[in-house]
C-alpha positions in Angstrom: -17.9 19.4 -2.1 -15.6 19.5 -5.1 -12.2 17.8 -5.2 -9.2 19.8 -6.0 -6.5 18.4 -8.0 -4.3 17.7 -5.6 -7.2 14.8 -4.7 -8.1 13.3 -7.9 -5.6 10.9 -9.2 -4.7 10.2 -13.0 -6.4 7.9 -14.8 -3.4 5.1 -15.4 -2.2 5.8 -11.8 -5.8 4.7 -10.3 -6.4 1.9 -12.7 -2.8 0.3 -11.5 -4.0 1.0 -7.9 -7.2 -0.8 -8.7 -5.2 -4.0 -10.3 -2.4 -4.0 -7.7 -5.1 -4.7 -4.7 -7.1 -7.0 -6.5 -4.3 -9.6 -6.7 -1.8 -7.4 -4.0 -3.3 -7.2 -0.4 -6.8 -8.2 -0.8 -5.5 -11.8 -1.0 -4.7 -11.5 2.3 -7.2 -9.6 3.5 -9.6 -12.4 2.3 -7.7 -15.1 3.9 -8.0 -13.4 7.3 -11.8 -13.4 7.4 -12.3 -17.0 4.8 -11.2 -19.5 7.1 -14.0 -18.6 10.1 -17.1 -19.4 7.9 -16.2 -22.9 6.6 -14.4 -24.1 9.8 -16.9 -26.4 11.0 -17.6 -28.1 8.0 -13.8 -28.6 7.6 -13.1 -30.2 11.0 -15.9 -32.4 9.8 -14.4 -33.2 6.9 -11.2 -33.9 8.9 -13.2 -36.3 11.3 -14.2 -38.1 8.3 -11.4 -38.3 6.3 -9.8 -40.1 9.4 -12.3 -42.5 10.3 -12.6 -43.6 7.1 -8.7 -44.4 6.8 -8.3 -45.9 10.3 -11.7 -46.7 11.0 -11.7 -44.4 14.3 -13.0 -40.9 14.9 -10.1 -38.2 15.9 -10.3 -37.7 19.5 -11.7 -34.1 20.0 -7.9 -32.8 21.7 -6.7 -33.7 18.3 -8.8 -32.5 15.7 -8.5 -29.1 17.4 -4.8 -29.3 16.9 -5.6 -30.0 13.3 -7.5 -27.1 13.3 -5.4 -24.7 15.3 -2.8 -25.7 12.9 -4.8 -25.0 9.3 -5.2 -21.3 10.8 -2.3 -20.8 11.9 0.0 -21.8 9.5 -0.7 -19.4 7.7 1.4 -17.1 9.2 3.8 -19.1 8.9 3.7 -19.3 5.4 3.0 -15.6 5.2 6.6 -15.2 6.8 8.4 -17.6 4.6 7.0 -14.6 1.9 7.9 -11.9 4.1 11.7 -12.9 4.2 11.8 -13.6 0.3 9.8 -10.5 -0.7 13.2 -8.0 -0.9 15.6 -10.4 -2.7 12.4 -11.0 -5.1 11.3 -7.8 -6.2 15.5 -6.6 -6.5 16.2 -9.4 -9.0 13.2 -9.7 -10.9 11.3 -5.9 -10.5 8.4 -5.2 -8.7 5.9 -6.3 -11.6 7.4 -9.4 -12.0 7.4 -10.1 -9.1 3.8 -9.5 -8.2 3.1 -11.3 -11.3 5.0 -14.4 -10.4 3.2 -14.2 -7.1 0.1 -14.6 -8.6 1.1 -18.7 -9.9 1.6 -19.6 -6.0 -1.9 -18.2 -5.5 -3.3 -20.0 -8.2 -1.8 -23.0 -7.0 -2.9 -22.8 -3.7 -6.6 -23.0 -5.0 -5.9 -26.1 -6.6 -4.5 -28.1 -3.8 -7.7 -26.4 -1.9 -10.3 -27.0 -4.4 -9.3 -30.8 -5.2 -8.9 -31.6 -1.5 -11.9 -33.4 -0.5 -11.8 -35.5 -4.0 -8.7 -36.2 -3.1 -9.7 -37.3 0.2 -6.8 -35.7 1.9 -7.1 -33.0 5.0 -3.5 -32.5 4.7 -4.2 -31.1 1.1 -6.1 -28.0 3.5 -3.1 -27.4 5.3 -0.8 -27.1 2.7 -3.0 -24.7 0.6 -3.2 -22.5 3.8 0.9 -22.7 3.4 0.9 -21.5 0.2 -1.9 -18.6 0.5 0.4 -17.2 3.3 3.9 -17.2 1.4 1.1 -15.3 -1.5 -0.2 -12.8 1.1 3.4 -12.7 2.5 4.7 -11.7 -0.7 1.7 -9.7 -1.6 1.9 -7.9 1.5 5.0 -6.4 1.3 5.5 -5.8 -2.0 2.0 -4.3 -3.4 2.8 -1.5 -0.8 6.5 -0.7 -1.9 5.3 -1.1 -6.0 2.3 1.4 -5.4 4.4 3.5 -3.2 6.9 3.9 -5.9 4.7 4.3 -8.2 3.0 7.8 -7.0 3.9 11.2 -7.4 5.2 12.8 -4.1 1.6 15.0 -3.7 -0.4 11.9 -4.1 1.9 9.5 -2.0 -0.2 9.3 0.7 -3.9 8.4 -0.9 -2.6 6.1 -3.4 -0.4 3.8 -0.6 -3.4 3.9 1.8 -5.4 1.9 -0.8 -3.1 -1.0 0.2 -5.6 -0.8 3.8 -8.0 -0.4 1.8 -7.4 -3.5 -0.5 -7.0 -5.6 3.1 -10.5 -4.0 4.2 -12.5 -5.2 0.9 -10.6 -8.6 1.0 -12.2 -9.0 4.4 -14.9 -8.2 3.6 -15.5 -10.0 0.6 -14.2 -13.6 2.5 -17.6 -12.6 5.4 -19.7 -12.3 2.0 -18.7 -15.3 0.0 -18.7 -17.4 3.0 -22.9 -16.4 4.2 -24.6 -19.5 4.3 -26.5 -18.2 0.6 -23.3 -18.1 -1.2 -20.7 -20.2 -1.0 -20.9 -21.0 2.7 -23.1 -24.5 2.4 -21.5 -27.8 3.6 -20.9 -29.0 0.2 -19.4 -25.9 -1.5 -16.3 -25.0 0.6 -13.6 -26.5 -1.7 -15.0 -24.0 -3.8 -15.3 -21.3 -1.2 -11.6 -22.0 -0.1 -10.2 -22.0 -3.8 -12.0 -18.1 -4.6 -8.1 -16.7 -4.7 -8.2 -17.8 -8.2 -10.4 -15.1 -9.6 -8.5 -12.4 -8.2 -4.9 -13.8 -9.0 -6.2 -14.4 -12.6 -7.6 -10.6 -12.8 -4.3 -9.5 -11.8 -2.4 -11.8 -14.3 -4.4 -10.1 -17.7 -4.6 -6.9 -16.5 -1.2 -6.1 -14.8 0.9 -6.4 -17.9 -0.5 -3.2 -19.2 0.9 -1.6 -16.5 5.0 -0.3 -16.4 7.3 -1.2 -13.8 7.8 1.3 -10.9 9.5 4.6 -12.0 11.7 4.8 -8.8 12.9 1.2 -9.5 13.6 1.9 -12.7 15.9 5.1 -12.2 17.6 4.4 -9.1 18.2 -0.2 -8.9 18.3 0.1 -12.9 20.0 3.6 -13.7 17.1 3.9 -16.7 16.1 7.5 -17.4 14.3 6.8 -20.1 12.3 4.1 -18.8 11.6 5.6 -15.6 10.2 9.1 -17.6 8.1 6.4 -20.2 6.8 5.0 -17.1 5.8 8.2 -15.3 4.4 9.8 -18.3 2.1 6.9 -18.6 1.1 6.7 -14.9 1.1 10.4 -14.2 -0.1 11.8 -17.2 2.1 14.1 -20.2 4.7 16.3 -18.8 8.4 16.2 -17.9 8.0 15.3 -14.4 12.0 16.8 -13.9 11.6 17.9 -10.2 10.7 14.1 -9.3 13.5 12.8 -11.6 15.7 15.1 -10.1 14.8 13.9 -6.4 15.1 10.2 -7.2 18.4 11.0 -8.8 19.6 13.1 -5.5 18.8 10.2 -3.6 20.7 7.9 -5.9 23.7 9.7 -6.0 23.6 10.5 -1.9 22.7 6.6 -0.9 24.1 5.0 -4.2 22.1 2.1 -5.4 23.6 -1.0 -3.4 20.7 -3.0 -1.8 21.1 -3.3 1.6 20.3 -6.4 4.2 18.1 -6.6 7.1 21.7 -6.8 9.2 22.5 -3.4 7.5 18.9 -1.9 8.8 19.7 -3.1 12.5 23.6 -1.9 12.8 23.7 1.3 10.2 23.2 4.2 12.8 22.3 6.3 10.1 18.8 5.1 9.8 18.4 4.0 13.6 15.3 6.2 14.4 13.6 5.4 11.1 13.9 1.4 12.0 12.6 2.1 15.3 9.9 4.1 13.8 9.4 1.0 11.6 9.5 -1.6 14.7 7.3 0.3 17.2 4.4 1.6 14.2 4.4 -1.1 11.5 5.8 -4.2 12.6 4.1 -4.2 16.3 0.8 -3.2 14.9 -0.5 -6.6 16.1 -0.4 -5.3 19.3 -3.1 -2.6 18.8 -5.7 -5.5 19.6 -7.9 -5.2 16.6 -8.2 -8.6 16.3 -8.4 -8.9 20.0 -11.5 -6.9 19.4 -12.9 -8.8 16.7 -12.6 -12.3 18.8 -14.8 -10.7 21.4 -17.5 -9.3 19.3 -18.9 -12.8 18.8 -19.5 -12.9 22.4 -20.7 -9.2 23.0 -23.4 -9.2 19.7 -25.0 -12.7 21.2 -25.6 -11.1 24.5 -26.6 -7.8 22.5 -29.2 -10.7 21.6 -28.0 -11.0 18.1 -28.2 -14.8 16.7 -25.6 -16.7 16.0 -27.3 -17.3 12.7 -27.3 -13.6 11.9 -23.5 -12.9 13.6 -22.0 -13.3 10.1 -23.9 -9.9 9.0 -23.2 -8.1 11.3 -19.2 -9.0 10.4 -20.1 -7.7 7.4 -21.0 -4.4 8.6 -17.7 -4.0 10.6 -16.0 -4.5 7.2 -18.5 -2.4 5.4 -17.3 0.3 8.9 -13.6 -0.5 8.4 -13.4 0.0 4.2 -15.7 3.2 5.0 -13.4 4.8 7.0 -10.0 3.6 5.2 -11.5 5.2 1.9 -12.0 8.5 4.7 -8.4 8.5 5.8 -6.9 8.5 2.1 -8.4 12.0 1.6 -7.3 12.8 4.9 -3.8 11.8 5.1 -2.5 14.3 2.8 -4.3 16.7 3.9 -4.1 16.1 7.8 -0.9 14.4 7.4 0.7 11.1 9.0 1.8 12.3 12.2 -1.6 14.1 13.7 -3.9 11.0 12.5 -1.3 8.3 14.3 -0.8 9.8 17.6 -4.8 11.4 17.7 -6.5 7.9 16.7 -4.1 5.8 18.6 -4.6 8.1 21.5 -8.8 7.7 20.9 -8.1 3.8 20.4 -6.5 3.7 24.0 -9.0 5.7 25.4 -12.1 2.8 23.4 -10.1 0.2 25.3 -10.4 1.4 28.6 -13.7 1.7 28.5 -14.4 -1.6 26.3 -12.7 -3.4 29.5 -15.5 -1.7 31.5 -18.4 -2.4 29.7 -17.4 -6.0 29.8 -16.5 -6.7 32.8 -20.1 -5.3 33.5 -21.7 -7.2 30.9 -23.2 -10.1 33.1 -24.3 -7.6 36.0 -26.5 -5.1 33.8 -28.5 -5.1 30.7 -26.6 -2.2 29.2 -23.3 -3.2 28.6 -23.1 -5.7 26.2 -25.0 -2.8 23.8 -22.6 0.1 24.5 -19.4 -2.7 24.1 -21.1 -3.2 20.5 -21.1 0.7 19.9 -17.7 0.7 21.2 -16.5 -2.0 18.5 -17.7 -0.1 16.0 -16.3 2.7 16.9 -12.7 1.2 17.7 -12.8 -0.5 13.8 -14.0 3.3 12.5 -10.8 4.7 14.3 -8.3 2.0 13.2 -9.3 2.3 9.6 -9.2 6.2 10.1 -5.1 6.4 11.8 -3.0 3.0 11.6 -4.7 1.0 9.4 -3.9 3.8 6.4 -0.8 5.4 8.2 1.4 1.9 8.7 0.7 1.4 5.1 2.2 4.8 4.2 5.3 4.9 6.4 7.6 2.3 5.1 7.8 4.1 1.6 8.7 7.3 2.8 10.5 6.2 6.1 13.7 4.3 4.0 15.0 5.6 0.5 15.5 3.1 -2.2 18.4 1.2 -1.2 17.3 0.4 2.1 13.4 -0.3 1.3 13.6 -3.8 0.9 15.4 -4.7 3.7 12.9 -2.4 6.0 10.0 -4.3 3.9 11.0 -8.1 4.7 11.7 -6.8 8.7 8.4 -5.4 9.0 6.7 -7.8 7.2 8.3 -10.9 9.3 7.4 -8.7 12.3 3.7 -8.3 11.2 3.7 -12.0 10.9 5.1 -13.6 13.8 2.7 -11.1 15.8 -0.5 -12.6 14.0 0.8 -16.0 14.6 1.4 -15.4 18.5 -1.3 -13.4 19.4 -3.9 -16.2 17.5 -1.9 -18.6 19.8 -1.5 -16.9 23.0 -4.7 -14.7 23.3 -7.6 -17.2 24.0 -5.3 -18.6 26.9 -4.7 -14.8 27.7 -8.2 -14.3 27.3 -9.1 -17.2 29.6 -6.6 -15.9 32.7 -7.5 -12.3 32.2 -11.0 -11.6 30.8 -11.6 -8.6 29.6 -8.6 -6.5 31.5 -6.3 -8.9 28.4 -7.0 -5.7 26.6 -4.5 -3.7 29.0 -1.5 -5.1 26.8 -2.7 -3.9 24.0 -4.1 -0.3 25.8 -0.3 0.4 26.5 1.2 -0.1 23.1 -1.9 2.2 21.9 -0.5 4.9 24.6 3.3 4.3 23.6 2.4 4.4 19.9 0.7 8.1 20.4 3.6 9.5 23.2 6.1 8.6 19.9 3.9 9.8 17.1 3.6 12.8 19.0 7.4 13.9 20.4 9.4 12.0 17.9 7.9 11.2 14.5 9.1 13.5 12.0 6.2 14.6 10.0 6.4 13.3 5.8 3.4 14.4 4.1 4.2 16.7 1.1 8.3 16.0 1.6 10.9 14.2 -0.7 13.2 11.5 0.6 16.1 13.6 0.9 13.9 15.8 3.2 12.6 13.2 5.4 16.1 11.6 5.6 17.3 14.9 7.0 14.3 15.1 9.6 16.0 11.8 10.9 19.4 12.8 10.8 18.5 15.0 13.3 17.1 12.3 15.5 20.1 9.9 14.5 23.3 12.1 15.1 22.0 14.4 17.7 24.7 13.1 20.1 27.1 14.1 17.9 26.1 17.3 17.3 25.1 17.9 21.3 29.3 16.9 21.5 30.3 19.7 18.9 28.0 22.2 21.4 29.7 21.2 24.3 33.2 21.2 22.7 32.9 24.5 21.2 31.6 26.2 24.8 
């Protein structure tokens, strides 16, 4: 079937896409999935970096609190980004920013890839420190660059490659880290320093690249360098009905930056940081990675081998990228609204019967196959509805002065809900079984009752247009008072 026009994108625009996730979300992406394959030559490497310094082995208690912590603070590093990310990319521009960004990843791989001739463990921890403030900044601001960057009819595909990015990053950490790459006992300082190559791409290819259009017009007040910049991303033309909607927006909002206390107490924009909570910062709660830390356990009794687990990781990220790559021709077509409430409502419906399957799993020889079908299919359906959509929705949700500020809440959100769930969920997991999935089965169901009454649909509109959709939502009382005054 042929593309029409409205689906291919210009030449500049996809290239910056392409160089934006190679140093943008993919860094996090990879970090998510890099850390499993290595961890138990790192714990030894702990053990034996502390016997040899105090002539005792780490009792097993505490090397797992080592280890707990290396994962884990990374999120905490990944919300010391998040909370930097808007004051960043206001003082210094989006592509500075993102450029700068790319130094904290670089050092990150040196602390990581001189840690074991330095003989230090603590060198590991810090490293994962500094990838997450990277991915934290990364994270936030590769979605509002690109986001900026696109023409209102290609809004949608081009900010869903920021899923995307996330999926191949994933997916590239299960590849790099099979035991006939880079996942021997003697290579991961190597394996654990790989964010160089893409944070070096990104540093020699971004500056080719201008600096986003809306940025440009509306926090600089630069006509001419926001039409240079379109021009070159969008192709020839005038472009005077975008210029014309970023300057409405301007002149309606002004162009004073506004803080995260602004977001919570301007009633103006109440339902869009509600939208924002409940969608993007909660999405934690959705229980993909719930799923993924039982698919270990359902492929072994599927009678897969733990030796040949890792592959079959890499055909869940293979599944997920697949179907990401799906929803951007979808999304501005189908549109944001139908593909969040109709997936989340299918994803609600997968963890029902997931929670069956395995609580069946020991009793029959059948369910531990299904609940490996039914993994499958719950990755295919995240990357087809929130996976793209949550990447899409803070753009168009907030104009330009309250963008940052919705960025750095969302962002802190995401993170503190990666950190607690990787915390609480194996004790969850360990009181519950598999009925832990009902926490995450109800915020699937909430999700798709809200898509479906309250979200304003914002495929194919301008800010102004969506901001009116929410004024609707955020001063209905007042109008509902006018009504009952006049009568």
């Amino acid at each position: 079937m042929a593309l029409s026009t409205s689906q291919v994108l210009p030449l500049n625009l996809s290239l910056l896409t392409l160089v934006l996730g190679i140093g943008g979300t993919f860094q996090y992406g990879l970090h998510i999935s890099l850390i499993n394959s290595p961890s138990k030559h790192i714990q030894r490497f702990m053990n034996s970096t502390w016997e040899r310094r105090y002539g005792a082995a780490l009792h097993p208690d505490t090397l797992m609190l080592f280890w707990s912590m290396t994962v884990a603070i990374y999120s905490i590093g990944g919300l010391l980004g998040s909370m930097i990310v808007g004051t960043l990319a206001v003082k210094f521009g989006r592509k500075k920013t993102q450029l700068y960004n790319n130094v904290v990843a670089l050092l990150g791989a040196v602390i990581m890839c001189t840690s074991q001739v330095a003989q230090s463990f603590e060198m590991v921890i810090l490293g994962r420190v500094i990838y997450g403030i990277n991915a934290g900044v990364s994270l936030n601001l590769h979605t509002m660059y690109i986001g900026e960057c696109a023409p209102q009819s290609k809004r949608g595909m081009v900010t869903v490659s920021v899923s995307l990015a996330i999926a191949m990053g994933k997916l590239m950490g299960f590849v790099v880290g099979l035991r006939e790459i880079l996942g021997g006992e003697e290579l991961w300082p190597y394996l654990m320093s790989v964010s160089a190559i893409p944070a070096l791409i990104q540093m020699a290819t971004l500056p080719l690249f201008p600096e986003s259009p809306r940025y440009l017009l509306i926090d600089k007040g630069d006509k001419d360098g926001c039409l240079k910049a379109m021009q070159q991303l969008w192709g020839p033309g005038e472009h005077q009905a975008e210029m014309e909607n970023m300057l409405a927006e301007r002149k309606a909002v002004g162009d004073q930056v506004k803080s995260v206390k602004d977001l919570l107490m301007d009633r103006s924009v109440r339902w869009q940081m509600i939208s924002l909570v409940l969608i993007c910062g909660a999405i934690q709660l959705i229980g993909i990675n719930a799923v993924y830390f039982y698919a270990y356990e359902v492929f072994q009794n599927a009678g897969i081998s733990s030796n040949d687990a890792p592959y079959v990781s890499v055909g869940i990220g293979i599944t997920e990228m697949i179907t990401i790559v799906l929803c951007g021709f979808l999304i501005d077509r189908v549109g944001r609204k139908s593909l969040m409430w109709v997936n989340c409502t299918i994803l609600a419906v997968i963890l029902t019967l997931l929670t069956v399957t395995l609580s069946l799993q020991n009793s029959y020889t059948w369910p531990p196959y299904v609940s490996s079908v039914l993994i499958f299919i719950f990755t295919l359906t995240y990357g087809l509805g929130p996976a793209g959509v949550t990447c899409v929705l803070p753009t168009e949700l907030f104009v330009q002065s309250y963008r940052p500020a919705a960025y750095a809440l969302s962002g802190g959100m995401l993170w503190v809900g990666l950190f607690v769930i990787g915390l609480a969920f194996p004790f969850i997991e360990e009181a519950m079984g598999p009925f832990c999935f009902t926490f995450f089965l109800v915020y699937c169901i909430s999700v798709a009752v809200y898509s479906f009454w309250l979200l304003p649909e914002t495929k194919d509109r301008s800010m102004m247009e969506i901001m009116e959709s929410f004024n609707a939502l955020n001063f209905r009382e007042d109008k509902n008072k006018t009504i009952c005054t006049r009568l």
